[in-house]
C-alpha positions in Angstrom: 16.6 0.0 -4.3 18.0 0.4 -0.9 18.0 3.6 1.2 21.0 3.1 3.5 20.2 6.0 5.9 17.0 4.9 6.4 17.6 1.2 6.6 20.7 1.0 9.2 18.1 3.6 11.4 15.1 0.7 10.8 17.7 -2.5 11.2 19.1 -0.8 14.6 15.1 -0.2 15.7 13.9 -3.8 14.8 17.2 -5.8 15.8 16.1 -5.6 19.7 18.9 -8.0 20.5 18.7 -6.7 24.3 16.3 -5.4 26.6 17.8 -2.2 26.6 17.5 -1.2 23.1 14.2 1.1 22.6 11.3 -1.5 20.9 9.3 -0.6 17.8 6.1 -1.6 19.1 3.8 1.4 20.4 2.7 1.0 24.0 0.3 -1.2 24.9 0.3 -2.8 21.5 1.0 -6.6 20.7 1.3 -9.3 18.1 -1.7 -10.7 17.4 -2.2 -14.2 17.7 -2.5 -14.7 14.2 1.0 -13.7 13.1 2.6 -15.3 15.7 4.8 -17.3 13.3 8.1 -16.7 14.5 9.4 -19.0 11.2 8.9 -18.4 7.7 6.3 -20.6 6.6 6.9 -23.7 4.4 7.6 -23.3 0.6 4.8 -26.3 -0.2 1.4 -25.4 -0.1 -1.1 -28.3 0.8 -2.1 -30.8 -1.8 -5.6 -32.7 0.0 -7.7 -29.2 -0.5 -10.3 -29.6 -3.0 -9.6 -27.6 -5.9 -10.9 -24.3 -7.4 -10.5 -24.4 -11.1 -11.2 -20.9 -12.7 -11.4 -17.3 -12.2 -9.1 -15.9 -8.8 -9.3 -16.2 -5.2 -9.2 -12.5 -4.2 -10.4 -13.0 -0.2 -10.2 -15.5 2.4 -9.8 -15.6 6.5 -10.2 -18.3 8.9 -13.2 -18.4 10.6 -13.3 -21.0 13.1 -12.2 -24.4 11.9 -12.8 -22.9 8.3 -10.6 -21.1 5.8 -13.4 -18.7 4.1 -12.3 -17.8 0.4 -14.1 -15.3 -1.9 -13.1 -14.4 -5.5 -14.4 -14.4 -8.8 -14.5 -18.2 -9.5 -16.9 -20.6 -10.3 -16.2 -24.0 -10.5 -14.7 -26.4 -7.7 -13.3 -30.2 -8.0 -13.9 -32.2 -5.4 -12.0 -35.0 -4.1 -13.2 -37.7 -6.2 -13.2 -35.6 -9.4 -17.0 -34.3 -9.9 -16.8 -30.6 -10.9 -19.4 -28.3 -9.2 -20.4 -25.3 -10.0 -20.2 -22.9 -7.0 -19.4 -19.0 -7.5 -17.4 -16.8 -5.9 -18.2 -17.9 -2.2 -17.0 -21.1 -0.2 -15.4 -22.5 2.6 -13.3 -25.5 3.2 -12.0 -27.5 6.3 -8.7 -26.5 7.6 -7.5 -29.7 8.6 -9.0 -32.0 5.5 -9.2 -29.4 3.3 -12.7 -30.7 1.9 -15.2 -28.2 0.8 -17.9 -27.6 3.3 -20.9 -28.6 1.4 -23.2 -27.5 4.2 -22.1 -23.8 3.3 -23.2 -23.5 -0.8 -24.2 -20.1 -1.0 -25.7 -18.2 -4.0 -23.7 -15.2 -4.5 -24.3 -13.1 -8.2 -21.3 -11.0 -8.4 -17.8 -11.6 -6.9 -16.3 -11.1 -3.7 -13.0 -8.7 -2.9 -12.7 -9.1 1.2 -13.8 -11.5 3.7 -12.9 -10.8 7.6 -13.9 -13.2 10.4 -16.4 -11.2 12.7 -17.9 -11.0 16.3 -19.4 -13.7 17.0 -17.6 -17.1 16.3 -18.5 -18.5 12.8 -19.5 -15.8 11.8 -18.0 -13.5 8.7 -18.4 -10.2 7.4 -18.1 -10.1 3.2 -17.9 -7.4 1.1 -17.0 -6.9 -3.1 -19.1 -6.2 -5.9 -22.2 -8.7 -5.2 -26.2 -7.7 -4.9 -27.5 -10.7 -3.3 -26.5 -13.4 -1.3 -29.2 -16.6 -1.6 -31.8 -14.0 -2.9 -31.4 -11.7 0.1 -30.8 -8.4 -0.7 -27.3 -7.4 0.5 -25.7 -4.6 -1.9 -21.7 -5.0 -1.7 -21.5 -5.8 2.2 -23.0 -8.4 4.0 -22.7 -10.6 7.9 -23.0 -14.6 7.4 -23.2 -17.3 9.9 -21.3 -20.0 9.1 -22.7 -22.4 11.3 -26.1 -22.1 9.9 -25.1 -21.0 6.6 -27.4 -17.9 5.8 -27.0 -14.6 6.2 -27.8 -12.6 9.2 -31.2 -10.7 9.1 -30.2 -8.1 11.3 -27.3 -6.7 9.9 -27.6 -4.3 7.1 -25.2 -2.0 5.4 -26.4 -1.4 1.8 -23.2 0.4 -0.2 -24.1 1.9 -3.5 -20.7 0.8 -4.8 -17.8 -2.2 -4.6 -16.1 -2.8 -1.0 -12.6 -3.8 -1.5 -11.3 -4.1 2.1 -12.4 -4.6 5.6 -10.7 -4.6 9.0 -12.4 -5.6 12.5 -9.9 -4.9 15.4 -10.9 -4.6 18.8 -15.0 -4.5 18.4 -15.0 -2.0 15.6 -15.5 -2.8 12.0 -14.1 -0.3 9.3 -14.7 -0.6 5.4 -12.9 0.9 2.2 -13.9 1.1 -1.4 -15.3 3.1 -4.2 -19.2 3.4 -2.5 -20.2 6.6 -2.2 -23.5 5.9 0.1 -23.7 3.0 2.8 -27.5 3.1 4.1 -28.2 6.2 2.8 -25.8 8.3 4.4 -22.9 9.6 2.5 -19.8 8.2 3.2 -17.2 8.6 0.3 -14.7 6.0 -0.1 -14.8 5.0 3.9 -16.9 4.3 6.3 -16.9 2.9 10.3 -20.0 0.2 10.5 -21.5 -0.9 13.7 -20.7 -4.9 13.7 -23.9 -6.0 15.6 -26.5 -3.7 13.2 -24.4 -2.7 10.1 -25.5 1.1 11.0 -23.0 3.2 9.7 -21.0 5.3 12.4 -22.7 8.9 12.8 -18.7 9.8 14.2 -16.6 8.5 11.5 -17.4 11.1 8.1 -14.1 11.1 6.6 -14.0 10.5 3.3 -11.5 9.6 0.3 -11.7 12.3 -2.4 -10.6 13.1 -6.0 -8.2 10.3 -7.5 -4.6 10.3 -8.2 -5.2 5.9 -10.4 -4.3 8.4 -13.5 -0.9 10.6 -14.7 2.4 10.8 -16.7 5.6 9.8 -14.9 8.7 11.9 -15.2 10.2 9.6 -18.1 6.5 10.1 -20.7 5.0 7.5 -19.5 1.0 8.0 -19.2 -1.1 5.5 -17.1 -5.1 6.3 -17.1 -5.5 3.3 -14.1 -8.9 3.3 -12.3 -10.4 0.9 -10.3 -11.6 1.2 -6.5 -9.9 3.9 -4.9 -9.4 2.5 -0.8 -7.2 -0.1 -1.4 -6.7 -1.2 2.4 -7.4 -0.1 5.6 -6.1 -1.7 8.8 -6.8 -0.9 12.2 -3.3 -0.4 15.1 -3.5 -3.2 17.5 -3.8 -0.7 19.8 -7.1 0.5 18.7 -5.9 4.4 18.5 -4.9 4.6 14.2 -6.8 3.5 11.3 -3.9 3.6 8.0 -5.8 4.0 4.8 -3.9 3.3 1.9 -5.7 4.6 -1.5 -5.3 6.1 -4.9 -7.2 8.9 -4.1 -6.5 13.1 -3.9 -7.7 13.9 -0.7 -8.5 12.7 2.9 -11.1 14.2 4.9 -10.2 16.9 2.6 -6.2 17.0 3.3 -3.6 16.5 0.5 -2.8 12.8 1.5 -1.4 10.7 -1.5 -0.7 7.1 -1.4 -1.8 6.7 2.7 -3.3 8.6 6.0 -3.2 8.1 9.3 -6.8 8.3 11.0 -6.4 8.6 14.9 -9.9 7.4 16.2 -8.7 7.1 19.8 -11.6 10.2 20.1 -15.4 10.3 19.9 -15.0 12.3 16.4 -11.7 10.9 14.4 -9.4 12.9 12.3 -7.0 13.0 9.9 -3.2 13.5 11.5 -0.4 15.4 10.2 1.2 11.7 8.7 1.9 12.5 4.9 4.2 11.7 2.4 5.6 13.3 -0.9 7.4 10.0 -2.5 4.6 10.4 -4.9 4.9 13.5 -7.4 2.0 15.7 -8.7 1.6 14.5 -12.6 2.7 10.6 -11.3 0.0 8.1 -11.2 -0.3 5.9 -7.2 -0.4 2.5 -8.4 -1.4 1.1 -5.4 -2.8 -2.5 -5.3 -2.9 -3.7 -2.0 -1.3 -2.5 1.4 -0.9 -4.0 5.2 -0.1 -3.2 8.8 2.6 -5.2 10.7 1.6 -7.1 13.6 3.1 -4.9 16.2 1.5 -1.4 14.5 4.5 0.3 13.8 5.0 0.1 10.1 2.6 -0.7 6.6 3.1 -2.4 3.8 2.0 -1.2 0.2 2.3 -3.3 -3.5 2.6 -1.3 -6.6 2.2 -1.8 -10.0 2.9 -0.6 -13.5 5.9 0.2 -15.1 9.4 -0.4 -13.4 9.7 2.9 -12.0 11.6 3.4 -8.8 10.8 4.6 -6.2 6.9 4.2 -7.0 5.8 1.7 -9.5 6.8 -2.1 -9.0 8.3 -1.9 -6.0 6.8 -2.6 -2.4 7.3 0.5 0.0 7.6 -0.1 3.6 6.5 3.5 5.8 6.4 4.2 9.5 3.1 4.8 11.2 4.4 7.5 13.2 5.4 10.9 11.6 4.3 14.0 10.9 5.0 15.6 7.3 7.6 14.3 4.9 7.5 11.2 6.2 9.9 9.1 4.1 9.8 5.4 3.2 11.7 2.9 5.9 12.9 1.1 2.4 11.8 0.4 -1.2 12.5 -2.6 -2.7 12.6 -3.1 -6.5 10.5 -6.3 -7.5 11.0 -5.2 -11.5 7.4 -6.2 -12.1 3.7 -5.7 -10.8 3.4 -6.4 -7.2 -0.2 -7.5 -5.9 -0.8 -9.5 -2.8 1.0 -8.6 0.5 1.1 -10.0 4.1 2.4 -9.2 7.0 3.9 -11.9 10.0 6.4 -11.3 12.3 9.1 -13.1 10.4 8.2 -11.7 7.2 6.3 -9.4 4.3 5.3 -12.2 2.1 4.5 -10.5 -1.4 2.7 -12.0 -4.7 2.6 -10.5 -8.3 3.7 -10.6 -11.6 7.3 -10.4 -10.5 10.1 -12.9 -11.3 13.0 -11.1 -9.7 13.8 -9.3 -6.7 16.6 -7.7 -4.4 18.8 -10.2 -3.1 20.6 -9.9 0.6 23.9 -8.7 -0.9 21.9 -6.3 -3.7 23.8 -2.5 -3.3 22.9 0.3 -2.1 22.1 3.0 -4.3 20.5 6.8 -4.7 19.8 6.7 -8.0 17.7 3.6 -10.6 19.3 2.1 -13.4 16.9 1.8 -16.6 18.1 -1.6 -18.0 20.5 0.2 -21.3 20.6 -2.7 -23.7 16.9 -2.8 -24.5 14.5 -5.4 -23.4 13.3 -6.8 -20.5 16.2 -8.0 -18.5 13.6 -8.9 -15.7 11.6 -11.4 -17.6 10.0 -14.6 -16.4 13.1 -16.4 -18.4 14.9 -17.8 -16.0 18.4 -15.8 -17.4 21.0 -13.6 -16.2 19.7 -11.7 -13.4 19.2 -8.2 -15.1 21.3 -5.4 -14.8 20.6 -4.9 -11.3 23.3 -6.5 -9.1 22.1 -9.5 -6.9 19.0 -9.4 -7.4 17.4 -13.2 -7.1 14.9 -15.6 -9.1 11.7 -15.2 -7.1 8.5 -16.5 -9.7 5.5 -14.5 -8.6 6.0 -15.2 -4.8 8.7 -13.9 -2.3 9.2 -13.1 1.2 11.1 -9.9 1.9 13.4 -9.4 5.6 11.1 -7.0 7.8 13.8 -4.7 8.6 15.6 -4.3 5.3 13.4 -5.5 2.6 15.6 -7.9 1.2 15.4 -11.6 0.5 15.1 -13.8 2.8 15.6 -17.0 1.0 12.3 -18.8 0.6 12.0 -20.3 -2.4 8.9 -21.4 -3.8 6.3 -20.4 -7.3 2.9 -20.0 -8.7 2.8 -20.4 -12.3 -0.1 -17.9 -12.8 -1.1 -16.0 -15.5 -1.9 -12.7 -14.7 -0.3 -13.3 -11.0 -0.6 -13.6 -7.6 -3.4 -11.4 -6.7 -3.7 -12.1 -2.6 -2.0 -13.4 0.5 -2.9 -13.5 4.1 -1.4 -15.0 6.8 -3.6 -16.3 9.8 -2.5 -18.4 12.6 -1.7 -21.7 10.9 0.4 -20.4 8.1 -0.1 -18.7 4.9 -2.9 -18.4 2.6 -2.1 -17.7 -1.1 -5.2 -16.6 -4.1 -4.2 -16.6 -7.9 -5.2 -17.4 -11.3 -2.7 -20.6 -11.7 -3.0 -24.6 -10.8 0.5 -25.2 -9.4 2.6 -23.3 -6.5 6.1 -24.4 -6.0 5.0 -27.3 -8.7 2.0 -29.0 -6.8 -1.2 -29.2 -8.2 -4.1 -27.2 -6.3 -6.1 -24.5 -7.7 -6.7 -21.5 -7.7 -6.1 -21.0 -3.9 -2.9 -22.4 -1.9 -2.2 -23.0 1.7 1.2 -23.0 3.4 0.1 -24.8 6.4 2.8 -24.8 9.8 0.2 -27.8 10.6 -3.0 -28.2 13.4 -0.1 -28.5 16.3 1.7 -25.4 15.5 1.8 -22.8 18.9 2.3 -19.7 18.0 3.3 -19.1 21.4 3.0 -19.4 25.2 -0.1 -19.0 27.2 0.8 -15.8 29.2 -1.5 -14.2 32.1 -1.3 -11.1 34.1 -3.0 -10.6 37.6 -2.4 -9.0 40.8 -1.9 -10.5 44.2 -2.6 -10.4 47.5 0.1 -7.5 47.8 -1.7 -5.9 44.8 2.0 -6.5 42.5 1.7 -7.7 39.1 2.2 -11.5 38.5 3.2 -12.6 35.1 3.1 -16.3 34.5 3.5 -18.6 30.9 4.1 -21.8 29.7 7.8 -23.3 28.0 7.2 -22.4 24.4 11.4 -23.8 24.2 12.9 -20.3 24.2 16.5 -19.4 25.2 15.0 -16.5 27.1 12.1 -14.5 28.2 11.7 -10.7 28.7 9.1 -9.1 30.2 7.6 -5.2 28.8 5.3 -3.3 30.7 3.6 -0.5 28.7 6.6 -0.2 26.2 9.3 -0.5 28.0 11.3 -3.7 29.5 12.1 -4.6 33.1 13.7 -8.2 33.0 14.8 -11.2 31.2 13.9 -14.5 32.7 15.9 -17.7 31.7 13.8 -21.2 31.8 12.9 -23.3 33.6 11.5 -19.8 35.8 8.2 -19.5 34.1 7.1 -16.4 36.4 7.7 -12.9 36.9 6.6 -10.4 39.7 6.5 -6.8 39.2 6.6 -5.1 42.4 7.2 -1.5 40.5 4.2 -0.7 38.4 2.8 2.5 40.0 -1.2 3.0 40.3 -3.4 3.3 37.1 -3.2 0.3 34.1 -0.4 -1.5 32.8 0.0 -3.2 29.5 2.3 -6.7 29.7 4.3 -8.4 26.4 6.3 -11.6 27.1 9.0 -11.8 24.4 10.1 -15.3 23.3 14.1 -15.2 22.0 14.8 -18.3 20.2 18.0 -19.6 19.4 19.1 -17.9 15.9 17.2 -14.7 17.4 14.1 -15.3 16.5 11.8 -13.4 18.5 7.5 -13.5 19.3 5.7 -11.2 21.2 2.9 -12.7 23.3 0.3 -10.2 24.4 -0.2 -11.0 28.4 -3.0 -8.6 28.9 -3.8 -5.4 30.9 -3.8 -5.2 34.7 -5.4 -2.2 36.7 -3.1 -1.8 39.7 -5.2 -0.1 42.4 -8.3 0.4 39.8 -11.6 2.8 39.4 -14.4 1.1 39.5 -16.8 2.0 37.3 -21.0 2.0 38.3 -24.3 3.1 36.3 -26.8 4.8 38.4 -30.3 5.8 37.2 -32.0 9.1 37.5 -35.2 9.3 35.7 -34.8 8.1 32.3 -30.9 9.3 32.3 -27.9 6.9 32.7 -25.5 8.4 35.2 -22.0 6.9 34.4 -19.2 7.4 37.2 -15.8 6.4 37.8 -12.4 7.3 40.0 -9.7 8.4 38.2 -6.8 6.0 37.2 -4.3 8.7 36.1 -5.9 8.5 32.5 -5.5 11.2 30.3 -8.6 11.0 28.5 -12.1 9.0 29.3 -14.3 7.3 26.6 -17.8 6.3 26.9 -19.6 3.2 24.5 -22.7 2.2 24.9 -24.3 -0.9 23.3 -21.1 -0.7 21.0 -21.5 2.9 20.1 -19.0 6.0 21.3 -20.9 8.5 22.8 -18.3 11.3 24.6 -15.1 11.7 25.6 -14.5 13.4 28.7 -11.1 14.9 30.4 -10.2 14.4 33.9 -10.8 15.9 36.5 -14.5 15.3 35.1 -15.8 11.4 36.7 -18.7 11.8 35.4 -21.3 11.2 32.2 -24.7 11.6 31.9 -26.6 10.2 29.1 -29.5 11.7 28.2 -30.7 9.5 25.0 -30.5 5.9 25.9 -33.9 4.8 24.7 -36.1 2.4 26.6 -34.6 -0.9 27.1 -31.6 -2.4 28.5 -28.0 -0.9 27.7 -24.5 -1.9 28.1 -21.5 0.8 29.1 -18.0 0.5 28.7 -15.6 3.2 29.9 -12.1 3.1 27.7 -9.4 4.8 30.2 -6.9 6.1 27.5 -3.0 6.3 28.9 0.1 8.0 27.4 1.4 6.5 24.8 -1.8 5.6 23.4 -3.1 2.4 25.6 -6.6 1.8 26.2 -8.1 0.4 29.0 -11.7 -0.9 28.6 -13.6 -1.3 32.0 -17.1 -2.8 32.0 -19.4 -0.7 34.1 -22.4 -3.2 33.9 -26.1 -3.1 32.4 -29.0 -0.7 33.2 -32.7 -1.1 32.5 -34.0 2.3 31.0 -37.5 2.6 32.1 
């Protein structure tokens, strides 16, 4: 189902053929390296990965030269066709694809989310499990790799299952059905220090009530359940957490379906972002949801019942917006959608699904129940339903980012139940269900579209001032047609190769945010995140009075200051105020960081040393 108004406004917003036209990514924010794709990924998955045999893959993230996958499976075949027994935890070489039989952990119940963490090779892992090699670790839990064990010092006990996790620039945010993480109270949602596991003192809102149940407008009654957050992912800009959710309320506002979180501040809260697609006796089928690589939109699968414009259909919403905020399109997948992803060419999506909306599929208000009876959307590979266009797509499709249509990659899983997760990462596409075959190749219960160990998802691109304190920006060919250069939202040239360098001789004092875009012939375009620069900069110095930490700075035309110590917020402080005195560092040595935060949203994080508190 198509919502022209809405989609010509998007398509005009995401075409960006020119520097001119106004960019959809907030300030300061960038694509992160792993989505820069720039291609569809290929319709084969691997065939040399050593195969899981039962249950789902639910979970998985790359974590160094690994690809991490949790589920609810217990059985693996290995290369030479001995069967192992090995639940719900494993990880395998990305470039063999062999199981790494250095890392065999005990796990007792499954996993739901896995998320490469802090340190490299090491993982945070959450889902429904009580102990991890006879350590106690109650739904959440920090593993190293490398050594294979999990990491004493990190504890976050959750009295109930974690379904998602998101770790975006140093902090680490959680979402389930747990009502308790270390014996605080947290309902639904929780920020977790990544070093200690210590649950956030600053972050108390919590997910409320539920709306899994209800009656639609046609009779039809779902009673649903299940774990309530569904995702949350973290703006690339650090400022937004999205929380997308079948419960009531949100830090106890009406918020159906999604929230917007700004935790740019000390203390977080819940913004004006709502929306009413969802009515009051419906049920919000939401399965799984995520954010695009630049921030400005989310993803969410639905399931259930063939309902436009809520129920087996994947909704696309801005993050910006106040009240009534209205979906950027809805398109109509006929069948329960699962798994979705998010690159820069694409929303790959995964379910039960065997048709979807086709390129030249019409634009209407208003959905057509199919009236002869039946399901004109089955898995029988017939017709093409009642719905004009619409295109053969079995369990797997990748929709246009702008539009939500087709985009002509053709490939299949012949699960049961369906595809039931997706992530992309850096070297392609990463695909969890309860089949043996995608696209007819034999390989488990997990898949991997691989763009290959050579793939470069872009050019190296710095930022740096010189002698004459201007801005230097300098990359590598990535084989572009064109470059153009953004500083904090906003373009100021396009270079043409073989020039590999750009001087900015404009960028006034304070800190500047750089993206090098990449325009590829066909118009394919990548974002490359060049860094910050601080043009004519505060320094920022610790001084030691006592038993207090004196923090000081000059001001960089910020509008708001932010103080972290060892990791932790501690105050947020307004210019023309310089100055912050902590008076409950313990004894010991602590680190300071002091986030300048800009217009626009972009953060500036200045290291202002170590002090030894006597």
């Amino acid at each position: 189902m198509r919502l022209r108004p809405i989609i010509v406004a998007v398509a005009v917003l995401l075409a960006l053929v020119a520097p001119a036209l106004v960019d959809s990514t907030p300030a300061g924010a960038s694509l992160p390296p792993d989505v820069h794709q720039g291609n569809l990924v290929p319709e084969n998955p691997r065939t040399d990965f050593e195969q899981i045999l039962d249950g789902r893959v639910l979970a998985a993230d790359r974590v160094g030269d690994r690809i991490v996958v949790g589920g609810d499976f217990t059985q693996i075949r290995l290369a030479d066709g001995t069967v192992i027994t090995q639940p719900y935890l494993a990880a395998f070489d990305i470039d063999t694809g062999a199981l790494d039989q250095s890392f065999l952990p005990t796990v007792d119940k499954k996993v739901l989310a896995i998320e490469a963490a802090d340190v490299p090779g090491t993982f945070f892992v959450g889902g429904k499990f009580n102990t991890i090699d006879g350590v106690t670790r109650r739904k959440l839990a920090k593993i190293d790799l490398g050594t294979g064990t999990v990491d004493p010092g990190w504890i976050a006990q959750a009295d109930g299952p974690v379904k998602t996790m998101d770790f975006e620039g140093g902090r680490l945010f959680v979402g389930g059905d747990f009502t308790d993480i270390n014996g605080s109270s947290r309902s639904r949602l929780a920020e977790l220090d990544p070093t200690s596991g210590a649950v956030d003192p600053n972050f108390t809102i919590g997910v409320t009530g539920e709306r899994d149940s209800g009656t639609r407008a046609d009779g039809f009654f779902w009673g649903g359940g299940g774990i309530i957050v569904r995702s949350v992912r973290v703006t690339p800009d650090g400022s937004k957490l999205v929380v997308m959710h079948r419960g009531d309320l949100v830090g106890g506002l009406t918020r159906w379906g999604a929230a917007v979180i700004d935790i740019s501040t000390t203390t977080p809260s819940v913004t004006d972002w709502q929306t009413d697609l969802w009515p009051a006796t419906d049920f919000v089928g939401i399965v799984e949801g995520e954010l695009s690589p630049d921030g400005s939109y989310f993803v969410v699968s639905n399931y259930i019942g063939n309902y436009p414009l809520i129920h087996d259909v994947v909704i696309a919403f801005p993050v910006a917006g106040g009240a009534g905020v209205q979906p950027l399109w809805v398109t109509q997948m006929f069948d329960s959608v699962y798994g979705v992803s998010i690159s820069d060419a694409a929303v790959y999506v995964g379910g039960h699904f065997c048709w979807t909306e086709g390129p030249n599929t019409p634009v209407s208000p208003t959905y057509v129940p199919n009236p002869t009876g039946g399901n004109q959307y089955s898995c029988q590979r017939q017709g093409g339903g009642v719905w004009p266009d619409t295109v053969f797509r079995d369990q797997l499709a990748a929709l246009d980012p702008a539009t939500g249509l087709d985009l002509g990659w053709i490939t299949s899983s012949n699960s049961f139940n369906g595809v039931r997760f997706l992530r992309v990462i850096d070297r392609g596409l990463i695909v969890g269900h309860d089949g043996d075959r995608i696209n007819g190749f034999q390989v488990g219960r997990m898949g991997f579209m691989d763009l290959g160990p050579g793939f470069d998802p872009g050019p190296s691109c710095t930022s740096s001032l010189d002698a004459n304190g201007n801005v230097v920006i300098n990359w590598d060919d990535d084989g572009a047609n064109h470059f153009s250069i953004r500083r904090d939202g906003s373009w100021l040239a396009t270079v043409d190769p073989p020039t590999l360098t750009y001087t900015d001789t404009t960028a006034t004092t304070g800190s500047h945010s750089y993206i090098l875009r990449s325009i590829f012939s066909g118009g394919v375009k990548v974002d490359t995140d060049c860094g910050t620069v601080a043009v004519g900069a505060p320094p920022c110095g610790l001084t030691l009075v006592g038993s207090d930490v004196v923090v000081t700075w000059t001001d960089d035309g910020a509008n708001h200051f932010s103080i972290r110590r060892d990791g932790s917020w501690l105050a947020t402080v307004d210019p023309p105020t310089l100055t912050y005195t902590d008076t409950t560092a313990t004894t010991g040595s602590h680190s300071y960081i002091l986030r300048s935060i800009f217009s626009g949203g972009v953060k500036v994080d200045t290291d202002c040393g170590t002090v030894n508190v006597p």
